[in-house]
Backbone bond lengths (Angstrom), bond angles and torsions (degrees), N, CA, C in turn:
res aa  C-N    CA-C-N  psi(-1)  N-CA   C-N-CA  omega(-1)  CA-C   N-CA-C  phi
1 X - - - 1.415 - - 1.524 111.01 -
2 X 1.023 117.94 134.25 1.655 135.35 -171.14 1.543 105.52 -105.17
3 X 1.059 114.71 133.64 1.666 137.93 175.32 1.390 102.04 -70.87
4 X 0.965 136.00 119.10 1.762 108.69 146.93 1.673 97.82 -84.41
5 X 1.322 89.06 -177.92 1.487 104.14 -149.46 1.583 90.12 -103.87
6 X 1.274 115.68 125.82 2.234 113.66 179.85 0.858 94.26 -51.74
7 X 1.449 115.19 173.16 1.095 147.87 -172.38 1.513 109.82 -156.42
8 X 1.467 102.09 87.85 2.056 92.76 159.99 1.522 129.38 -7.01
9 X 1.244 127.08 132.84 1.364 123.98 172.09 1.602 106.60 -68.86
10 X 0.825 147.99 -30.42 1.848 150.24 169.60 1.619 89.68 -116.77
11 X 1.540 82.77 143.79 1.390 108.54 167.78 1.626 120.49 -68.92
12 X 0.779 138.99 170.53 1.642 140.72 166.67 1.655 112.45 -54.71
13 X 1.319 110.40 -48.60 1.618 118.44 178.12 1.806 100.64 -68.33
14 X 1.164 120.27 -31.06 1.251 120.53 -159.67 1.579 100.03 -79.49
15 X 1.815 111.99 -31.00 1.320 110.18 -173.33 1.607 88.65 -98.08
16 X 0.705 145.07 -22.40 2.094 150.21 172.81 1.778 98.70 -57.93
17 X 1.568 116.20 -39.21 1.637 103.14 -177.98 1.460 82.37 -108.73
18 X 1.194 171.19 47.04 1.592 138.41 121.27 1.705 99.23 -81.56
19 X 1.281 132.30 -28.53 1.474 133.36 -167.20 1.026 103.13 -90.63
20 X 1.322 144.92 -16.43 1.223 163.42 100.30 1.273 125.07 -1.01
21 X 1.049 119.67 -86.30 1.576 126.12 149.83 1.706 120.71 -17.26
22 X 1.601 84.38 -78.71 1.698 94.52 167.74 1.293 127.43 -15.00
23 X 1.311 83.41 -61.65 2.284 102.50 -163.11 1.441 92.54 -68.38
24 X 1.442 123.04 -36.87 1.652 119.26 -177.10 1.482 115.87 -60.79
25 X 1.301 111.25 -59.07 1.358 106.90 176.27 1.427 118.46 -52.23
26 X 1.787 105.92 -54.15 1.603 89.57 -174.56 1.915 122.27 -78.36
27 X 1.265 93.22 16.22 1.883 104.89 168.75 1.393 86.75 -73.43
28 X 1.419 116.25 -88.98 0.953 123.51 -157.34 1.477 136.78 -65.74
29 X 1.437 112.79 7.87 1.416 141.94 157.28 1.536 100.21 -75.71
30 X 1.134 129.11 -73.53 1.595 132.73 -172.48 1.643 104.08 -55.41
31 X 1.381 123.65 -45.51 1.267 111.93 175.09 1.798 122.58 -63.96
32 X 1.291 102.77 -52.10 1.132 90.15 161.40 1.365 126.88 -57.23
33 X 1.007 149.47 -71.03 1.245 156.77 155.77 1.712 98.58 4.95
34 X 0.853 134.17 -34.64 2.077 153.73 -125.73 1.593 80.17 -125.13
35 X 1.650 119.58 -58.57 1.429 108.72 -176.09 1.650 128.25 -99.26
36 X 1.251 100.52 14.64 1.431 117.19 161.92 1.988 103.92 -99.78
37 X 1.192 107.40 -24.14 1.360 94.93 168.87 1.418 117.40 -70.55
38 X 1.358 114.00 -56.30 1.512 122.84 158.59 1.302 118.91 -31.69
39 X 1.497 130.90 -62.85 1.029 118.11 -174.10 1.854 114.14 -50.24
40 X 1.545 101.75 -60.15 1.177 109.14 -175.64 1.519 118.68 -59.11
41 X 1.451 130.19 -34.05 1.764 126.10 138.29 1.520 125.98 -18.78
42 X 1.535 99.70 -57.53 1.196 84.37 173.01 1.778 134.95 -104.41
43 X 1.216 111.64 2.91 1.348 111.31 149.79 1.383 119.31 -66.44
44 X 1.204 135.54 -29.42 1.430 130.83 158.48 1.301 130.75 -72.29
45 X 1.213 98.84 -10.30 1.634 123.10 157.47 1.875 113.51 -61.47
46 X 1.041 85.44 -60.99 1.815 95.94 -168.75 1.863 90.04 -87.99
47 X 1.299 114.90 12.75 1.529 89.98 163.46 1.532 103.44 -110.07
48 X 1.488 119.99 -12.30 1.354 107.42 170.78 1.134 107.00 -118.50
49 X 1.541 130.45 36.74 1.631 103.86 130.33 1.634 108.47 -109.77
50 X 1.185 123.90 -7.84 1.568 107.17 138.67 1.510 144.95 -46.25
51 X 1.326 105.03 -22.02 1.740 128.78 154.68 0.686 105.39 -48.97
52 X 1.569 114.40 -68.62 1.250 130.79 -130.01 1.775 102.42 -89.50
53 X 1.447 108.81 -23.13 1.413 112.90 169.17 1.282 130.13 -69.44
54 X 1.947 103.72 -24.23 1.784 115.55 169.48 0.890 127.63 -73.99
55 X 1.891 100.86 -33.90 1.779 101.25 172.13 1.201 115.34 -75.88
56 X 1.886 128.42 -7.54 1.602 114.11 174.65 1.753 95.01 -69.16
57 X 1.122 108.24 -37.89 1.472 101.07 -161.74 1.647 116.77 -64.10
58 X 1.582 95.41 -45.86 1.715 101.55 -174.79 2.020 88.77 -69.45
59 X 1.354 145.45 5.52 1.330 135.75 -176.16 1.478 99.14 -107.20
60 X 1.532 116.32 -22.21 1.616 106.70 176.32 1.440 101.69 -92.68
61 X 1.442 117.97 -9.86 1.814 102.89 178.72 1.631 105.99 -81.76
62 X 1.522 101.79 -40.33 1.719 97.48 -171.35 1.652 89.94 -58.35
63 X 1.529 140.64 -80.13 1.175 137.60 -154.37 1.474 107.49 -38.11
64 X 1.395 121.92 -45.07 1.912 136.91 155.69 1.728 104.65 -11.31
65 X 1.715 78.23 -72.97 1.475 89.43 -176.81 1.364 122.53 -68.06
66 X 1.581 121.57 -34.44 1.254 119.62 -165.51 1.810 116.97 -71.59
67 X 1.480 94.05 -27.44 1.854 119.90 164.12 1.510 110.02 -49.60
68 X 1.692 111.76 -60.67 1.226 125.99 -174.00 1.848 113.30 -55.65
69 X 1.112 103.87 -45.02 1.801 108.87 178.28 1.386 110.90 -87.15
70 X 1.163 121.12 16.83 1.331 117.23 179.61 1.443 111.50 -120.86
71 X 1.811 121.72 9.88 1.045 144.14 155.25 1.198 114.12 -47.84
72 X 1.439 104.65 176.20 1.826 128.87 170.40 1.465 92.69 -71.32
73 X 1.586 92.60 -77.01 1.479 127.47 -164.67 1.696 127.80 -41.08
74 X 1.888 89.03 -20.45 1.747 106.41 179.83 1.506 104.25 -100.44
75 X 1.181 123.25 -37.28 1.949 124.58 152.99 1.677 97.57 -46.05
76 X 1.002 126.90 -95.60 1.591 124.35 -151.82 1.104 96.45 -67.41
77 X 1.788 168.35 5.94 1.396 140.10 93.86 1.316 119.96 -19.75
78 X 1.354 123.44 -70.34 1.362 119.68 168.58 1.764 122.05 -53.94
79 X 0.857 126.27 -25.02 1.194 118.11 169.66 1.555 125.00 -72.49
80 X 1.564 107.35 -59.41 0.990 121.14 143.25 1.351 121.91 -5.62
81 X 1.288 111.58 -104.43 1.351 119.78 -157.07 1.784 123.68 -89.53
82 X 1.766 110.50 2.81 1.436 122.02 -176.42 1.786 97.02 -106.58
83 X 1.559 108.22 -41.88 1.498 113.35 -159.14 1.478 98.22 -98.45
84 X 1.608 125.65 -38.32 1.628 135.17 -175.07 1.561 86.48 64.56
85 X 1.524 93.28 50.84 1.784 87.61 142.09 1.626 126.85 -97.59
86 X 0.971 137.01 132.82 1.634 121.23 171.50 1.778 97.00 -126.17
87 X 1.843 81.96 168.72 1.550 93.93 -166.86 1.503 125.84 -86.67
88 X 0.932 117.13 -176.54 1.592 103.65 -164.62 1.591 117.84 -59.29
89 X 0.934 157.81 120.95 1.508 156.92 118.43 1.941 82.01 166.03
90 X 0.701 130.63 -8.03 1.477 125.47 -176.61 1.679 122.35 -78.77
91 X 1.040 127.88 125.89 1.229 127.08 -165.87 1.860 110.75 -97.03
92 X 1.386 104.31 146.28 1.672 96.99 -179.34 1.055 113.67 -120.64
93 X 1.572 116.99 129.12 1.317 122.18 -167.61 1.738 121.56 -120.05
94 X 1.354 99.33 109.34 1.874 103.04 -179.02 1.219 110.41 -92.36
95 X 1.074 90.99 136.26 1.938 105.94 179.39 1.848 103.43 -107.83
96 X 1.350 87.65 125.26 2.002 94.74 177.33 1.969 97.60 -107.01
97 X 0.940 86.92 120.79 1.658 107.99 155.53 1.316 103.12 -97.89
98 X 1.759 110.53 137.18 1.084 159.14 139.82 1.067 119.75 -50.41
99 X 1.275 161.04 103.47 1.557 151.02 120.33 1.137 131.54 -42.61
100 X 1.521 123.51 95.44 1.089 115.83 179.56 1.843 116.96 -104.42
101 X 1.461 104.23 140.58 1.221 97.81 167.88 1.685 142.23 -38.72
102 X 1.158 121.07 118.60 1.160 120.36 -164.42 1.835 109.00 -65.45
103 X 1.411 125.38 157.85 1.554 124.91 -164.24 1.420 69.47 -81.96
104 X 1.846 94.43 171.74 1.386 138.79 -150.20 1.728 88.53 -114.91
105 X 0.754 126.77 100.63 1.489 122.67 162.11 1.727 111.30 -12.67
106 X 1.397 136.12 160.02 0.891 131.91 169.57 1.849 110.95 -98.07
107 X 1.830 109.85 153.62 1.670 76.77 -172.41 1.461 107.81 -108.68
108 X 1.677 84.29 168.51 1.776 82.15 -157.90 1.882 102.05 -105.15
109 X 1.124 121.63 142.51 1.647 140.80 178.46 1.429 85.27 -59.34
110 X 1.665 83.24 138.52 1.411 104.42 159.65 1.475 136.54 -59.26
111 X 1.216 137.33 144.46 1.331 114.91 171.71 1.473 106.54 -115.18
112 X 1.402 102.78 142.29 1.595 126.00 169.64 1.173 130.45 -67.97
């Protein structure tokens, strides 16, 4: 009785292109993967120096403002008109409103 001789279930080329294959896909899984990180890096990129461009702005309005109250003219507004201080020889005058109830409509007959 004679042997034949086995024979692998895949050929050598057959296991040479699945390992082959393999390494391709998972290249190109990790790379992509690499340029979806990138992408998404840099959209979070351009969202914080768009921040970063509102807070110069909201930092030149407070300083705007912080200039503005550090006036003469923003004390004696504020004094003025929060405390009703006035300056010497000047007189201060409060006005009281009244509320009065509004009239009652008159009533009106039915119609038939």
């Amino acid at each position: 009785m004679k042997r034949e001789p086995r024979r692998l279930p895949l050929s050598p080329t057959d296991i040479l292109t699945v390992a082959v294959s393999t390494i391709a896909v998972l290249f190109v899984l990790a790379f992509g993967g690499k340029l979806l990180e990138g992408y998404r890096l840099q959209r979070h990129n351009a969202m914080l120096s768009a921040e970063i461009e509102l807070r110069k702005e909201q930092q030149q309005e407070l300083q705007r403002r912080l200039d503005y109250v550090q006036t003469p003219a923003y004390v004696e507004k504020v004094a003025r008109e929060q405390y009703r201080w006035v300056k010497a020889g000047e007189n201060l005058v409060i006005t009281i409103f009244r509320s009065r109830p509004a009239a009652e409509p008159a009533p009106t007959s039915p119609r038939l």
